[in-house]
C-alpha positions, 0 to 999 in steps of 0.5 A: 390452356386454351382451343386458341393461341396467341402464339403465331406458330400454333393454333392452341395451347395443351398444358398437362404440366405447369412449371418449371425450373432454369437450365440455360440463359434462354430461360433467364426471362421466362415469360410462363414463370413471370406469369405464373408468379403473380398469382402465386398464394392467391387461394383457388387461382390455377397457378396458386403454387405459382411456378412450381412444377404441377401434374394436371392429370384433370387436363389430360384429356383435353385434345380428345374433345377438340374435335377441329384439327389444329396445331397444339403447341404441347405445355407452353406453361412447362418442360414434359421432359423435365425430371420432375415429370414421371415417364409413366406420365409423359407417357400419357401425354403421348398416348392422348397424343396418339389418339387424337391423329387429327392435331398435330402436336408440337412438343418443345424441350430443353430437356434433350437428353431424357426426350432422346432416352425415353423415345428412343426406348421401345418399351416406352412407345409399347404403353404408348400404344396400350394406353391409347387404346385400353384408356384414351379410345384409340382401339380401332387406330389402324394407322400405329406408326412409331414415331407418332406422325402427328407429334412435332419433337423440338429443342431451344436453342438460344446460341451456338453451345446450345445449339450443339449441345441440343441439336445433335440429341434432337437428330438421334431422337426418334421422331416424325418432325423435328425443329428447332425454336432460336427463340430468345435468340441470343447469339449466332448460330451456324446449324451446319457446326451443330450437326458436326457435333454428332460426330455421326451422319445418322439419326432416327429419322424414319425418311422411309416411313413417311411422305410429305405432301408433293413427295419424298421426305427430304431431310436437310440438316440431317434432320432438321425439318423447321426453324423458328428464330425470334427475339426476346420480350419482356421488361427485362429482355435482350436485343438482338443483332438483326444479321443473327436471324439473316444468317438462320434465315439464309441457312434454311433457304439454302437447305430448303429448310421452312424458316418462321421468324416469330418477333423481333420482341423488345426491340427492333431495328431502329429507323428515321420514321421512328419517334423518339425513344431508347436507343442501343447499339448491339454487336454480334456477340450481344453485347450493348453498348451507348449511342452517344458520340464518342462513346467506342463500339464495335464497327458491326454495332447497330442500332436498336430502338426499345419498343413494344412486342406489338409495335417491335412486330415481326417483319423482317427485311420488308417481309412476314416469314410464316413457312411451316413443314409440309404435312405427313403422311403414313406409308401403308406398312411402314413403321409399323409398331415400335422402333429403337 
């Protein structure tokens, strides 16, 4: 919950919620809950619950005092979309969201379906805009637009079930923005298959309604504006293969597609100039096995060196990956009010 961020996506971290529970192996490791555990029972800590699902209504307005723009990366510590976390209250979330135009705000779920059917419901959007302007400041907005130009929706998306399960739910979600976060990526993932899923070329997508800077709106994937892929860390974490992320990383270059590749996380790809240390062979379904001689693995096996996240960094094939999407922009007119 801080105006900063280490995360190298966002500038900032807003946190309205805490907590969370498992859906998927993307959480099996979660960085938010094995943080928040230690402090669990520990009198007047902030995270004296631990990581159990919390409302923090104090921190709500958060983002209204900010008065630099940044990119806020919204609940880092929590799920908005959870069930625990009433519609009322997500939609405050927004309404704060909603008058605050100079942040950009990036929303990242697993939740898809109740992020689908509560945006895509026009009453919802309605409260937005009257909270924002009878509780949050917002009454001389001129600049309305359903979705909210300046909010980012995303999914995890782990591994190709995820991602079509996922995928297709974020594409027939109202919003500006979409993307996707393969982080901890733990298999392969062809984006084209997980649009196909849709059985349906269509979406929510506003491309009529917004601008990005230097021209039209082209939406690649049939919506899909940014993809950020990264490896896991943590004690416990789960190496990658290093063509997953090649593969997504070439997907996007051929879709004009922003690619941010995030960390290689505990391990990295192992080389001659590396000290000594752990060694695993990892092949493309993420299964690892022994280096030592005579011991089988699959010929598309390679090696893996266990190390820091700091040390592991986040180089890819001699080059930092750090594209984002470019800026929005309302049309005068357009998207005006609440859309289904």
């Amino acid at each position: 919950m801080s105006d900063h961020s280490s995360i190298e996506w966002t500038d900032a971290t807003w946190n309205p919620v805490t907590g969370c529970t498992k859906v998927s192996p993307g959480c099996t490791n979660c960085y938010a809950a094995t943080f928040a555990e230690r402090f669990r029972d520990v009198p007047g800590h902030h995270f004296e619950h631990g990581f159990d699902l919390t409302l923090r209504p104090a921190k709500l307005t958060q983002p209204l005092h900010w008065r630099r723009g940044r990119r806020i990366f919204v609940n880092s510590m929590s799920d908005l979309f959870h069930t625990g976390v009433p519609a009322d209250y997500i939609a405050r979330v927004f309404a704060v969201m909603a008058a605050s135009p100079r942040h950009t705000f990036q929303v990242l779920t697993k939740r898809h379906a109740r992020m689908r059917t509560l945006l895509n419901l026009p009453d919802f959007a309605h409260t937005v805009r009257a909270l924002a302007a009878t509780d949050y400041g917002a009454a001389g907005t001129t600049a309305w637009a359903w979705p909210l130009p300046n909010v980012w929706l995303g999914v995890s998306v782990e591994n190709q079930k995820w991602a079509d399960i996922r995928v297709p739910a974020l594409l027939n979600t109202s919003a500006a923005v979409r993307f996707l976060s393969a982080e901890p990526l733990l298999g392969p993932i062809d984006l084209t298959q997980a649009v196909r899923t849709m059985g349906s070329e269509r979406g929510h997508g506003l491309t009529a309604s917004f601008v990005h800077a230097g021209g039209c709106c082209q939406r690649r994937f049939h919506g899909i504006d940014w993809v950020i892929a990264g490896g896991e860390s943590g004690p416990a974490a789960r190496p990658a293969h290093p063509d997953w992320f090649r593969s997504l990383r070439a997907q996007c270059d051929g879709a004009q597609v922003p690619f941010f590749f995030k960390q290689w996380g505990m391990f990295a790809p192992a080389s001659e100039d590396q000290p000594h240390g752990p060694i695993v062979l990892v092949d493309q379904r993420g299964r690892t096995h022994s280096p030592r001689v005579g011991v089988f693995a699959p010929a598309d096996a390679v090696r893996m060196k266990r190390l820091t996240k700091h040390r592991a960094g986040r180089v890819l094939d001699g080059r930092t990956h750090d594209a984002f999407p470019a800026p929005l922009t309302v049309r005068p007119g357009l998207s005006q009010g609440a859309s289904s």
